[in-house]
N, C-alpha and C positions, 0 to 999 in steps of 0.2 A: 403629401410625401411622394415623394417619385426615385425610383431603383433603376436600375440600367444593369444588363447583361450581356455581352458578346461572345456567343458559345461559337467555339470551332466545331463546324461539323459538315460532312463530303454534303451531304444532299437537305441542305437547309429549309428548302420546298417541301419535301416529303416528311418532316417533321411540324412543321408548320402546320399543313394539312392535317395531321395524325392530333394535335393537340385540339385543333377548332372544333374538329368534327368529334372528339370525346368528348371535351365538354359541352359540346353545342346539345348533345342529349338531354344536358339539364337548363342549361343557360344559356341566354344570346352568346351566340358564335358566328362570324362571320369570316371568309376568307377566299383571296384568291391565290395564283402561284407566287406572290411575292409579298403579300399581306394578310395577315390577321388581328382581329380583335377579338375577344373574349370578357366577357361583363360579368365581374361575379357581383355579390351582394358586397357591398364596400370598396370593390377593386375594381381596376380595370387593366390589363394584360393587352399592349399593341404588339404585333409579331412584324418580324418585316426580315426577308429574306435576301441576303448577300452574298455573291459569289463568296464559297466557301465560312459561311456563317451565320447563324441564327441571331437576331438584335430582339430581346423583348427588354421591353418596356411597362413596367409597373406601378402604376397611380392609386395610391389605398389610402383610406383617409385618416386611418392612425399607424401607430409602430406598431401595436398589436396585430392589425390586421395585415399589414405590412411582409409581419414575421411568418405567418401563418401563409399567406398566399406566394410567399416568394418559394419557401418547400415547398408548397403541394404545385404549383409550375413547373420547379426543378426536379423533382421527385418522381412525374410523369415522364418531362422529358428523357430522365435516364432509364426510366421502365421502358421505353418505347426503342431508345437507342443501345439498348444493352449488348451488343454484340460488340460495338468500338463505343463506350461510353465516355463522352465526353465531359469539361469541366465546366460548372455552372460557376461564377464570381460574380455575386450583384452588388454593384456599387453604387452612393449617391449620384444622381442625374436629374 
């Protein structure tokens, strides 16, 4: 199963960064200014940063897990960007 998301947001880099290196505390996390990856147990999370927007990409290997890792990605993200909190929409990809 694979999700797609294209979040608007001013500094797509600086969130990128901010999600790898939280998660990467527990799980492989990698990333540079224009890419991440994040591995969870069932999932996997690519990041990839766009003038003016955040593109993650999510690979989980059921809907249950699907459901569960799409929140706790989104969930972060807007913990992190709470000042201008932006809109997460993940759709089939």
């Amino acid at each position: 199963m694979r999700t797609i998301a294209r979040v608007e947001i001013a500094t797509p880099g600086r969130y990128l960064g901010q999600l790898c290196k939280h998660f990467g505390h527990r799980i492989p996390a990698t990333h540079d200014e224009t890419q991440g990856r994040i591995e969870f147990p069932g999932a996997l999370c690519e990041l990839q940063a766009e003038e003016g927007a955040l593109v993650m990409r999510l690979t989980a290997s059921d809907e249950a897990v699907m459901a569960r890792m799409q929140k706790v990605v989104a969930d972060h993200l807007l913990r992190f960007a709470f000042r201008d909190p932006p809109q997460v929409v993940w759709q089939e990809g």
